[in-house]
C-alpha positions, -999 to +999 in steps of 0.1 A: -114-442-332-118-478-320-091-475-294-116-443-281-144-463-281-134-490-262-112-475-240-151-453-227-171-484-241-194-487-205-201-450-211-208-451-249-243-456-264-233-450-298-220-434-329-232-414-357-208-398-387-219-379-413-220-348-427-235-316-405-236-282-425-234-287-458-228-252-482-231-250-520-221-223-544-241-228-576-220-202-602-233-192-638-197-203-651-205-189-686-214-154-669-191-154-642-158-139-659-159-106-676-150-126-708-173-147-708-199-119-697-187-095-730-197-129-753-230-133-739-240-094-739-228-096-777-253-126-785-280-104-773-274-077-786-264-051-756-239-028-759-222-018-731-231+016-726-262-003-719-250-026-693-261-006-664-295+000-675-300-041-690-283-052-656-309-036-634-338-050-656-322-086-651-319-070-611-352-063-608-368-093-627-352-114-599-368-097-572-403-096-587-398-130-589-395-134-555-425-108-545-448-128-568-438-161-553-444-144-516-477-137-527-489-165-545-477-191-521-492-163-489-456-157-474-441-126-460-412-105-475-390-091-454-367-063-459-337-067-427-318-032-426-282-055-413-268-086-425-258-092-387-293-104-382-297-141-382-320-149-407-322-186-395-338-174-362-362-154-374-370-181-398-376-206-369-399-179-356-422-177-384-425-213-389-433-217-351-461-190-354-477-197-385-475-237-378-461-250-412-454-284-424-439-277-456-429-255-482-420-216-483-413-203-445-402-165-457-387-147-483-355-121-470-340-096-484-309-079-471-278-057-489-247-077-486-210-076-501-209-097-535-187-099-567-203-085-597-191-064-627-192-027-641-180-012-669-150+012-674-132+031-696-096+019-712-075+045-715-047+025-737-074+011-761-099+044-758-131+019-755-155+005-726-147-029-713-161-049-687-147-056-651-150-078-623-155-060-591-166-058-552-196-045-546-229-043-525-264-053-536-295-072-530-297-110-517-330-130-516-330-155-487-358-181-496-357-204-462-377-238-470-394-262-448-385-294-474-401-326-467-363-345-474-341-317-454-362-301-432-351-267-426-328-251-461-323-218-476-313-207-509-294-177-513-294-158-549-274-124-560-302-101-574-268-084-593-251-106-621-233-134-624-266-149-603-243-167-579-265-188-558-257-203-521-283-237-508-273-246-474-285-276-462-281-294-422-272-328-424-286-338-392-321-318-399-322-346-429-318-372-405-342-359-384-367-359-413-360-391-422-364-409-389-396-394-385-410-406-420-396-439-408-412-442-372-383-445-352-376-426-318-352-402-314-346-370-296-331-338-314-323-305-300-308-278-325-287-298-348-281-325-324-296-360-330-296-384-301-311-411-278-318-427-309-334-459-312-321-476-340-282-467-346-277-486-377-307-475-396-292-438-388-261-442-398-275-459-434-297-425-435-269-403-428-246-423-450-269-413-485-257-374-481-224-390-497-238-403-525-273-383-531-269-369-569-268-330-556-268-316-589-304-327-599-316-316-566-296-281-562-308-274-598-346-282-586-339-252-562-322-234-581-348-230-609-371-219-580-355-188-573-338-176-603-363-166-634-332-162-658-324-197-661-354-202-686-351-181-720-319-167-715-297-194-733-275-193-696-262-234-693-272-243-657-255-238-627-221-254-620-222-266-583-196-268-556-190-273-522-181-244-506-179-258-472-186-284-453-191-301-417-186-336-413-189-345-373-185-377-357-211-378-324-199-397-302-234-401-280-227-411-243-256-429-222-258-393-195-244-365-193-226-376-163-209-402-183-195-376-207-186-349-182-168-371-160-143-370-190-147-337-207-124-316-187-098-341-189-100-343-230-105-305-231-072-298-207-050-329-229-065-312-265-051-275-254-023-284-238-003-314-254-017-311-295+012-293-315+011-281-349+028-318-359-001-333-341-027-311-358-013-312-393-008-350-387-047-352-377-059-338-412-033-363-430-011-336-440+028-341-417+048-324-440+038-284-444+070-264-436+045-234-450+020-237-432+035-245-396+010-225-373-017-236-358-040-218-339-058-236-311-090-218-289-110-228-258-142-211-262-175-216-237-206-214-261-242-221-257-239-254-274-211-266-249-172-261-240-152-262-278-115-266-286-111-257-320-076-260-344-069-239-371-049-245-399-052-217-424-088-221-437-098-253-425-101-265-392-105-292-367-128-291-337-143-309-310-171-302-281-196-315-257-232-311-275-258-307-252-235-321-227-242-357-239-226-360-273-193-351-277-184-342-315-153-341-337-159-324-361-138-313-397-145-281-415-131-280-453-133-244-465-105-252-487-101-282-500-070-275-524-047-279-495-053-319-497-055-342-526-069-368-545-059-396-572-083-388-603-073-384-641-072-349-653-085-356-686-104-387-702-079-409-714-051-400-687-032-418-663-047-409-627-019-391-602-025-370-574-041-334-578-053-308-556-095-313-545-118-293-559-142-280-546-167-295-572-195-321-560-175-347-583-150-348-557-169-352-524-166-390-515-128-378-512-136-350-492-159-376-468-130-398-463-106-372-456-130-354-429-136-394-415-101-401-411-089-368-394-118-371-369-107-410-365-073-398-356-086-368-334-103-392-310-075-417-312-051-392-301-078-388-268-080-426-260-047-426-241-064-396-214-076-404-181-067-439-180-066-451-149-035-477-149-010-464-139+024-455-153+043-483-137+019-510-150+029-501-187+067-495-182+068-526-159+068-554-183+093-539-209+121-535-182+122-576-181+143-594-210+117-612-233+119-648-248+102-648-281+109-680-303+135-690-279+156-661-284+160-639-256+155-599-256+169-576-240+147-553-214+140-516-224+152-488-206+128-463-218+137-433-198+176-437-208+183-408-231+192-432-262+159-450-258+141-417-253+154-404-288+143-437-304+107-437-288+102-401-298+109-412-333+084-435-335+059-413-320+070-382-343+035-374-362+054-382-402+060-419-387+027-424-371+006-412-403+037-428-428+045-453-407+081-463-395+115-471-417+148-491-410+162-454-425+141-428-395+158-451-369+192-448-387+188-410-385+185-410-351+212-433-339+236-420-360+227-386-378+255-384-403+260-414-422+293-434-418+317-429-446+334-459-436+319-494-452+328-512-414+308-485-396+280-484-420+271-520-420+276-522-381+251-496-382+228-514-401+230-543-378+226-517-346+195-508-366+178-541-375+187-551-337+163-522-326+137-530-349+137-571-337+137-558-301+111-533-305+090-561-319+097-585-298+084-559-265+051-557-290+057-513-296+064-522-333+041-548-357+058-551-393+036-545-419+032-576-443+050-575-473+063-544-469+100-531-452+078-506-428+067-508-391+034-497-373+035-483-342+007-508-321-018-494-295+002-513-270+033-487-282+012-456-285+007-457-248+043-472-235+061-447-251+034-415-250+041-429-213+077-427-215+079-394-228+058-374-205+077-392-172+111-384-189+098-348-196+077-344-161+091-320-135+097-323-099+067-301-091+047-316-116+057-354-099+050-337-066+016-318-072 
């Protein structure tokens, strides 16, 4: 990201990163299997012939609930006939009309697709047993205006297990908290900008990564959900079932951004491969998952590129036309990993995430790093030296500690293959070995002990000379090589002029 920054530094006001849309599933874990379901129906005492009749009780206990809050706190219920209907709209409208400044906006109820259970017959065993399946029932949207988050809603099954859904706007927090603390700012939507002091933001934005969420999702939850007093249910067990973290990069005008948009739009589409992509989110090896699907879409908020890679995805676009955002989606968070113990007393190793809250400051620094890499991937776009100014100085020999260097011939097709190693996404994310540059000048290993350790020496050579032109920087203490910014853009360079066309060159 710093190579981004201060390559567009004179158009650059600022950064903020942090989490945007934040989803949690809160799930009745004792209730939510049919299992588990059979056991608690046995400690009170319901048969399951019963179940249909004692599960539309519990049903309809929920939504009185919710029709006695309406009318205590004076709040409308609304019955919407299509689940198409944004709710979050017509909450903005009420709270624009009626003028509120905190607490209960509306209460909505709408039939959705859920998972919940029913009750069959088994024809091996010639009894009734419980199953889990899809189904259609009842949600109650409770959309809050919170004093902490601004605008939230809580969303809660009317059908068992309960399962509830809080969704909360990281940048409406940050909204709410620079107004308690004075400071000037300008937000649109979920867009915060033209702020006036950067740092305090970014401290403010920082404390969704380390807030305890389960005392203040269980605060909500008890809100909405009668059941959770008297009914011997253990509370609910939270996770993260998606999230947005978006670095805003906020440019002074929207001149200063759109002068460069097109050109990071057009390099995004056109030159990120599945290696690129995969290597953005940390993850270069994935034979199973080679396919990435990338979109240009115009949308209200501004032009978007958007990378998928089976559920999650990678994203970037202009906000407002000011702010440009990177931004990581985690809908899945199995397909990365983290280093935790499994059990107390155990040696940590590397696991799948969760999805759990335990496990979001690994989450954060996944989302930071892919959307560091995303914009570091963008720095070399639009810069105005040209070719010959970074391909100049490594055709001269070099003297470096009064040994001399040979130049580089970077177009020559042996020199090609050798730069395209080190700019293959595995070496840039793992960095570079003695052994990748083997491969590539010699593919099958020598059998002969002569050939082998001239190889070696043909290899260490390279290394020494790639240093020496400043495309490699060794990495102390190690036997691994970094590719330097310098090297990003000689042989990113390299490559497209070796690759260019004759109507490309001419156009």
């Amino acid at each position: 990201m710093e190579r981004f920054l201060t390559r567009h530094e004179d158009r650059i006001a600022g950064i903020l990163t942090g989490f945007d849309r934040m989803r949690f599933r809160g799930t009745l874990r004792a209730i939510s299997n049919a299992k588990g379901l059979a056991i608690w129906l046995n400690q009170r005492h319901v048969l399951l012939k019963e179940f249909g009749r004692y599960a539309e009780q519990l049903s309809a206990q929920v939504t009185a609930h919710a029709h006695t809050m309406a009318g205590e706190l004076g709040r409308p219920f609304e019955y919407l006939g299509s689940w198409k209907i944004r709710k979050e709209d017509r909450a903005r409208e009420i709270l624009r009309r009626d003028g509120l400044r905190e607490g209960l906006i509306a209460i909505f109820s709408c039939v959705e697709g859920c998972r919940s259970f029913g009750v069959r017959g088994n024809r091996r065993t010639k009894r009734l047993e419980l199953v889990s399946q899809e189904r259609r029932c009842a949600h109650l949207y409770f959309y809050y205006w919170d004093h902490e988050f601004g605008l939230l809603h809580v969303r809660v099954q009317t059908w068992l297990p309960f399962t509830i859904q809080v969704c909360i706007n990281g940048r409406e927090w940050l909204a709410q908290q620079l107004r308690r603390c004075g400071s000037g700012f300008t937000q649109v939507d979920n867009c915060v900008f033209d702020v006036a002091d950067l740092g305090l933001a970014q401290r403010l934005l920082r404390q969704l990564e380390t807030r305890p969420w389960a005392r203040v999702l269980r605060v909500l939850a008890t809100r909405v959900n009668p059941h959770l007093r008297g009914h011997q249910l253990r509370p609910y067990y939270w996770s993260l079932e998606e999230s947005e973290y978006a670095t805003d990069v906020l440019f002074r005008d929207r001149a200063s951004l759109q002068a460069i948009y097109p050109a990071l739009t057009t390099h995004a589409f056109q030159h990120f491969r599945t290696p690129d992509v995969l290597r953005f989110l940390g993850r270069p090896r994935q034979p199973r998952e080679a396919e990435v699907t990338t979109r240009v879409q115009r949308r209200t908020e501004g032009v978007r590129v958007k990378h998928w890679v089976a559920e999650n995805s990678l994203k970037m676009y202009d906000k407002l036309g000011q702010v440009l955002r990177v931004e990581t989606t985690l809908n899945q968070p199995r397909r990365f990993q983290v280093y935790r113990a499994t059990a107390p007393g155990q040696a940590r190793h590397w696991v799948p995430l969760r999805k759990g809250i335990a496990d979001i400051p690994r989450r954060v620094a996944l989302a930071q790093a892919t959307n560091a890499r995303y914009l570091d991937a963008l720095s070399v776009v639009d810069l105005p030296t040209p070719v010959a100014h970074l391909l100049d100085p490594v055709t001269h020999p070099r003297l470096v500690n009064g040994r001399r260097y040979r130049p580089l011939h970077p177009i020559a097709p042996e020199e090609s293959r050798c730069l395209a190693q080190l700019a293959d996404g595995r070496t840039l994310l793992d960095d570079l070995h003695a052994s990748d540059l083997r491969r590539v000048l010699h593919p099958h290993e020598p059998i002969d002990p002569v050939e082998r350790r001239r190889l070696t020496g043909r290899v260490s050579r390279r290394l020494r000379l790639y240093r020496a032109h400043g495309l490699l920087a060794k990495v102390t203490g190690t036997r691994r090589y970094r590719v330097t910014p310098k090297g990003h853009q000689i042989i990113t360079a390299a490559l497209r002029c070796r690759a260019a066309t004759l109507q490309q060159l001419a156009a």
